[in-house]
C-alpha positions in Angstrom: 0.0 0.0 0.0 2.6 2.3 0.7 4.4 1.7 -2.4 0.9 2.4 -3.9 0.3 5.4 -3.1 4.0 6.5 -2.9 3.9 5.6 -7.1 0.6 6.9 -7.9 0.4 10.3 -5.6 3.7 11.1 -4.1 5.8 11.1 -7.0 3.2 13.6 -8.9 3.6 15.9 -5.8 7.5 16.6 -5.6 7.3 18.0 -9.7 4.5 20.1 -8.7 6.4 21.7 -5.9 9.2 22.5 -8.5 6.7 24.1 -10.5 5.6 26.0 -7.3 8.6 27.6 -6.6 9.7 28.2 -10.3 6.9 30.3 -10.3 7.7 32.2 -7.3 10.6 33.2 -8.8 8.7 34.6 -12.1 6.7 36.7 -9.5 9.6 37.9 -7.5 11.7 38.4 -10.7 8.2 40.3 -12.3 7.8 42.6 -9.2 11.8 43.4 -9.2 11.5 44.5 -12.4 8.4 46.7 -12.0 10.0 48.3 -9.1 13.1 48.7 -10.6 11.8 50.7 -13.2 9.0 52.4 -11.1 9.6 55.8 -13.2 9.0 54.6 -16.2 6.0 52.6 -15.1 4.6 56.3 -13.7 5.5 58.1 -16.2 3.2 55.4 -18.9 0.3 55.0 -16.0 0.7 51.4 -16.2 0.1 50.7 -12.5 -2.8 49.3 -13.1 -1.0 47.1 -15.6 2.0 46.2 -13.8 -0.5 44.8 -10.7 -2.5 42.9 -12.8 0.8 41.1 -14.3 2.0 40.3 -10.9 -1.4 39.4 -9.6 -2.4 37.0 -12.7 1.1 35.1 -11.2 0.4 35.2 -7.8 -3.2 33.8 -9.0 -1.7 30.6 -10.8 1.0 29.9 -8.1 -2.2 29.9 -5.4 -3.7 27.3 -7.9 -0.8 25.4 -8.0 -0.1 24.9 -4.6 -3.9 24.3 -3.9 -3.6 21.8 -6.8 -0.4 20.4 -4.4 -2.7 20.7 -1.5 -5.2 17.9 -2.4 -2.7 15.9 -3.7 -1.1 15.7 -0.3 -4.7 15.3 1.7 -5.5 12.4 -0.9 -2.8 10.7 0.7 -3.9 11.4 4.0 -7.8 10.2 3.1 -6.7 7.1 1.6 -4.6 6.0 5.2 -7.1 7.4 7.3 -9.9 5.7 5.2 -7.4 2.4 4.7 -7.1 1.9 9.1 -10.6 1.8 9.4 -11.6 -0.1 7.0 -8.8 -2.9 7.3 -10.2 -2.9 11.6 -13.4 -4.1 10.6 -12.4 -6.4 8.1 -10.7 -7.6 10.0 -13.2 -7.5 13.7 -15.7 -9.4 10.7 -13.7 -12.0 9.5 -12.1 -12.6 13.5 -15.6 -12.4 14.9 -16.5 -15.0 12.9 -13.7 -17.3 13.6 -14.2 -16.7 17.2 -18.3 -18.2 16.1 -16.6 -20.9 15.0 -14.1 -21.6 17.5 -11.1 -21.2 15.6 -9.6 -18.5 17.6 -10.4 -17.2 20.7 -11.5 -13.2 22.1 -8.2 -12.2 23.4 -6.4 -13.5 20.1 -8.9 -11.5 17.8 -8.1 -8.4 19.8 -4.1 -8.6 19.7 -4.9 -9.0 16.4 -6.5 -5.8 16.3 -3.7 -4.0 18.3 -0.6 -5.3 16.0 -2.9 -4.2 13.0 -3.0 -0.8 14.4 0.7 -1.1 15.7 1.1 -1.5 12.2 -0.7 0.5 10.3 -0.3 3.7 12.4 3.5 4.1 11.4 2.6 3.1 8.2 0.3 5.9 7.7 2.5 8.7 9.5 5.3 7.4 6.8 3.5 8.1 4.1 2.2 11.3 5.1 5.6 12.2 6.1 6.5 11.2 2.7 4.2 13.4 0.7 5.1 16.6 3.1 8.7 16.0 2.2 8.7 16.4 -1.1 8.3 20.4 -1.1 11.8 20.3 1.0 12.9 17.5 -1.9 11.8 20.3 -4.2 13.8 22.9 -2.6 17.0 20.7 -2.4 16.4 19.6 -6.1 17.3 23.2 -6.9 20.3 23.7 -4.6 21.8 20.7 -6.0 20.9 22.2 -10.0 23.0 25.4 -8.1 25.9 23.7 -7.2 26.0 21.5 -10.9 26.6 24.5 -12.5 30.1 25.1 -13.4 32.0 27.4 -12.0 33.4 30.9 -14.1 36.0 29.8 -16.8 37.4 27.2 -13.9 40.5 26.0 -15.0 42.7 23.7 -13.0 46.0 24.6 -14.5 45.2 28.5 -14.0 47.8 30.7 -12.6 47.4 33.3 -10.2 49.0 36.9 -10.8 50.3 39.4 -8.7 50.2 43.4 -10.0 54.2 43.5 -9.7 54.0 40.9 -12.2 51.9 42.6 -14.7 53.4 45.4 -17.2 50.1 45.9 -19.0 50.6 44.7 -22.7 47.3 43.4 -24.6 47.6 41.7 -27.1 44.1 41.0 -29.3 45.6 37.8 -32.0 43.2 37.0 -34.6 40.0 36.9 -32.5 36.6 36.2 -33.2 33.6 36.0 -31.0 29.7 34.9 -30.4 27.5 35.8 -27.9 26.1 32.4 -26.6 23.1 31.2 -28.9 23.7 34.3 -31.2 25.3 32.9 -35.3 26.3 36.2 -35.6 29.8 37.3 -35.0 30.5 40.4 -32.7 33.9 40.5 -33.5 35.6 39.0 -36.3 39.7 39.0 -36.9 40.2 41.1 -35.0 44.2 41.9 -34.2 45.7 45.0 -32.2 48.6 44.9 -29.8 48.6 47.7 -27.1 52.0 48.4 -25.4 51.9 49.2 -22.0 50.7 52.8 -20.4 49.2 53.2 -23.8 45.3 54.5 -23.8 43.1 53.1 -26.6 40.2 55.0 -27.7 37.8 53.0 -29.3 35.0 54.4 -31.6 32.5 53.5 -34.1 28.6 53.4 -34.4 26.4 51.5 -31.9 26.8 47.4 -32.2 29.9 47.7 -33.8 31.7 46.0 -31.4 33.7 48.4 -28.7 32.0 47.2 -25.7 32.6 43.1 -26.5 36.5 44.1 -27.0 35.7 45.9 -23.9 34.5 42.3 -22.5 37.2 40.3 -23.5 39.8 42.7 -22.1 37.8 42.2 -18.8 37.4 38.6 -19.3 33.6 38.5 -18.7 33.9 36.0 -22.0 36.3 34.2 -23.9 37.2 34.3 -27.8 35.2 31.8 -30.1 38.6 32.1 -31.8 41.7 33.7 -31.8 43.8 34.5 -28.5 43.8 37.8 -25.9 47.0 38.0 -24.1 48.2 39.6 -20.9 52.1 40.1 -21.4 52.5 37.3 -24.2 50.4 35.0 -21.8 46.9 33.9 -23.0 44.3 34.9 -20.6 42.2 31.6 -20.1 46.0 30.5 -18.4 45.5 32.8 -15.8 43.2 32.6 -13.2 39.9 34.9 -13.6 39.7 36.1 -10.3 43.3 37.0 -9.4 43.2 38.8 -13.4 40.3 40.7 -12.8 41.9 42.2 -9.0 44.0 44.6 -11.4 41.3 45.9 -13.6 39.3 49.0 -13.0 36.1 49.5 -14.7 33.6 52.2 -15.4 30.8 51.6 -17.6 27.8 53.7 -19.2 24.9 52.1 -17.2 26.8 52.5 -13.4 25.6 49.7 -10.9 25.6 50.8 -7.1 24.7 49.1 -4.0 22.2 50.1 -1.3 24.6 51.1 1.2 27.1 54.4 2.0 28.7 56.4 -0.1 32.0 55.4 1.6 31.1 51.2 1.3 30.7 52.3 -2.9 34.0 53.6 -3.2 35.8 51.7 -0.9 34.2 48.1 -3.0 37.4 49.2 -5.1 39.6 48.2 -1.9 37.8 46.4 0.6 41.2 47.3 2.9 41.0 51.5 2.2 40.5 53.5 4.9 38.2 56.7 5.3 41.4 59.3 4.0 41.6 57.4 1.0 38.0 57.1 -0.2 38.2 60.3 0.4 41.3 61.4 -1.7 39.7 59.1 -4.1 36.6 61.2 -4.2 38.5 64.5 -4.6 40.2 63.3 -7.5 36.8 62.0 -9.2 35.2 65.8 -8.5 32.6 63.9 -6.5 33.7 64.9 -2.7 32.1 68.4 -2.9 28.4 67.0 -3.5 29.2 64.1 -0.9 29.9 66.5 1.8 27.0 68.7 1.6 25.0 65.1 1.6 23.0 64.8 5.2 25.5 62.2 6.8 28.5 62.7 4.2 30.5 59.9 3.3 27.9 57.6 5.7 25.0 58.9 3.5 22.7 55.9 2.4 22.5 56.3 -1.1 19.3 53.5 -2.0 18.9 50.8 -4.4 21.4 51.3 -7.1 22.2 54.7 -5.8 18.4 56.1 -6.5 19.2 59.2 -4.6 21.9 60.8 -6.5 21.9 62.0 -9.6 23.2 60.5 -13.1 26.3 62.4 -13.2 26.8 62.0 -9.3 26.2 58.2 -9.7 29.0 58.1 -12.5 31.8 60.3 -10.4 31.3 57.6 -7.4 32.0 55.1 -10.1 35.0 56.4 -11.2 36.2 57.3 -7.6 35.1 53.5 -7.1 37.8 52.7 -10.0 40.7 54.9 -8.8 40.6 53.8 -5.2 41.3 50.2 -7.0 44.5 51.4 -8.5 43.9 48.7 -11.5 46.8 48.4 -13.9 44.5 48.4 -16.8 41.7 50.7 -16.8 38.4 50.5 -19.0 35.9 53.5 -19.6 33.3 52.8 -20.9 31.4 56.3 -21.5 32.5 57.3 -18.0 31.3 61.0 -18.8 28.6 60.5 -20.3 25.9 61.5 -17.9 28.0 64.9 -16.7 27.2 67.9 -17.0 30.4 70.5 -19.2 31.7 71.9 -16.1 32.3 67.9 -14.6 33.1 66.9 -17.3 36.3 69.3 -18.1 36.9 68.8 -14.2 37.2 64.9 -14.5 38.6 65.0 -18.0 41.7 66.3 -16.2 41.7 63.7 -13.4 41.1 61.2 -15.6 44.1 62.2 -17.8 46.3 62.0 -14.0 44.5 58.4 -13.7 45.6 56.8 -17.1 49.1 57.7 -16.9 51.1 54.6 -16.2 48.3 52.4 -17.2 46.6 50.6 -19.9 43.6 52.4 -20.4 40.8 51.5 -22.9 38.3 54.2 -23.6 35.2 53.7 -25.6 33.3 57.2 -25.8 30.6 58.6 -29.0 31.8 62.3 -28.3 35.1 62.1 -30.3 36.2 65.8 -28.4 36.9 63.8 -25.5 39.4 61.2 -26.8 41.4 63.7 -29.2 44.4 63.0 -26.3 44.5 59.7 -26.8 47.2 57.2 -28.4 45.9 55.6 -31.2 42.2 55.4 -32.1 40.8 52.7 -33.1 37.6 52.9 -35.4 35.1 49.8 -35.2 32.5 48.6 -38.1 30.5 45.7 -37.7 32.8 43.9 -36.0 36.1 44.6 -37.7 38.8 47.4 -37.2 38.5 49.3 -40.2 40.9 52.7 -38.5 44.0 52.7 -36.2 45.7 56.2 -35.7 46.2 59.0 -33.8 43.8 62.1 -34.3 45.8 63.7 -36.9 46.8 60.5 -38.7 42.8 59.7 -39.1 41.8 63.4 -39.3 44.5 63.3 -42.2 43.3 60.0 -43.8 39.5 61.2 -44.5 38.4 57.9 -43.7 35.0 57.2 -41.5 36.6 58.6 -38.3 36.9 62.1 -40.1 33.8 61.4 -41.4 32.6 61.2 -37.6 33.9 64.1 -36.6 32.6 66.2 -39.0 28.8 64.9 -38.6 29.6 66.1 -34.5 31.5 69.6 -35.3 29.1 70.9 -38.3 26.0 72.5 -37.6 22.8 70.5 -38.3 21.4 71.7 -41.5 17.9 73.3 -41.2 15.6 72.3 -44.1 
């Protein structure tokens, strides 16, 4: 009986639990996301909308776990239905022996008692059984967790220290797909950067500056082709003890829900107060942090909701100089500052990049005019490598650039 019902209910309960808590997480991962973008939900009136999405989820993960419900009592009918029933078979049939003198009173009602000795464990089992499944459920999913493979894991990998590092990257051939894309996002592509040197990088949106970007960072590897570190090909190295001496500051800046101080200081978890604070004065952002309510110990929100754009981007960049990286990406770090930041950080910037590799991406050519080569992306490929002048000269598509930003818009 217990294998019965374990085959024929219990085994349809622990998939519905997994369905259960999949679909928690679509409703957690749906309200996230409406929060997250609150404004732009205001600013379209789709409240009403938004709730409705999150309650039509809520709505079928009730049904489901009702669903789970009745599975579970079904169990729990069918023993406490099962006890009763097998007692008076089993009072009948011993009643009737005891008629006929085949047994006697005493030895029909021990039979009752070990009947109910053994049915009563029986049934707590099963039940048990059935309950245990959502935990099952639970575990099923830790144990999915833990088969996933770790980041680029390599045994052989090598750790690296910064006094080891000189800064020379060194893009061989390479080609690379996004996972499940057929499209290539950067095809032979071959550029060797000495050390100290900053690389602007340029070109029209989807061309490919941000996945160079990637690789540099080794957030992916090439489809094809090598990226070396020094002569040394990056998936040798060992991702984590790479990526301690790379600072980087991108267009869409991610900040915690903490202090001001605990965002610039996750570029040095070992800083002290003096110097996330000289870190701060040399991104321009310590003037607006110390007219902040608590200063440096100011709670800045979810993803740093209380400060502006352009404040938001100086903490990132104060966030990147406090790590001291030896190479150094930007992607669009000025981009959401105002003229007046922007000349002040230009100039820090300028005091950050020397001695490192620096790799800038950036769509306002003016701000890139200092640096040493330029590289010009299309689709892909490297089309342009050259200074300024060189490309200016050359009247290629980086000229061609410049001109559509420094002419005045004609009127028709």
């Amino acid at each position: 009986m217990v294998y019965l019902t374990h085959r024929t209910w219990i085994s349809r309960i622990r998939p519905q639990h997994r369905k259960i808590r999949a679909q928690r997480v679509a409703v957690d991962a749906l309200a996230t996301e409406s929060f997250g973008g609150m404004r732009v939900v205001r600013a379209f009136g789709r409240q009403r909308s938004e709730t409705s999405r999150v309650l039509r989820g809520n709505h079928l993960m009730g049904r489901q776990e009702l669903y789970a419900w009745w599975w579970s009592r079904l169990i729990e009918i069918a023993w406490e239905t099962l006890i009763p029933i097998a007692s008076a078979c089993l009072l009948l049939y011993g009643g009737w022996q005891v008629l006929q003198g085949e047994l006697t009173l005493g030895e029909l009602v021990m039979f009752l008692a070990y009947l109910l000795m053994l049915l009563g464990p029986l049934a707590v089992l099963a039940q048990s059984a059935a309950q245990f499944q959502n935990s099952l459920s639970g575990f099923d999913r830790v144990l999915d967790l833990l088969d996933e493979p770790r980041e680029m894991e390599l045994s052989t990998a090598k750790n690296i220290s910064k006094s080891e590092i000189t800064g020379r990257i060194t893009f061989e051939n390479v080609g690379f797909q996004y996972p499940g894309s057929e499209q290539f996002a950067l095809e032979e592509v071959s550029l060797d950067v000495e050390p100290g040197e900053t690389i602007a990088l340029v070109g029209p949106s989807g061309a490919g500056k941000t996945t160079f970007c990637n690789l540099v960072a080794r957030f992916y590897d090439p489809t094809s082709g090598r990226v070396l570190l020094d002569g040394r090909d990056l998936r040798e190295l060992d991702v984590e003890s790479y990526r301690n001496h790379i600072g980087v500051v991108e267009q869409d800046v991610f900040l915690f829900d903490g202090s001001v101080a605990d965002n610039i200081g996750y570029g040095n978890r070992h800083a002290s107060l003096a110097e996330i604070q000289h870190a701060a004065e040399i991104a321009n952002a310590d003037e607006f942090i110390k007219v902040l309510p608590d200063g440096y110990q100011t709670i800045i929100g979810e993803r740093g909701v209380k400060l502006s754009g352009g404040q938001r981007q100086r903490l990132a960049i104060a966030r990147a100089i406090l790590a001291d990286p030896r190479i150094l990406i930007l992607d669009e770090a000025t981009s959401n500052l105002d003229t007046e930041s922007e000349r002040l950080i230009q100039d820090s910037l300028t005091t950050l990049m020397q001695g490192r590799t620096c790799f800038v991406i950036a769509h306002r050519l003016s701000t890139i005019t200092h640096a040493n080569r330029i590289v010009v992306f299309e689709a892909g490929r490297i089309t342009e490598t050259g200074t300024h002048d060189a490309l200016m000269a050359a009247g290629g598509k980086y000229h061609e650039m410049v001109l559509l930003q420094t002419s005045p818009a004609e009127v028709s």
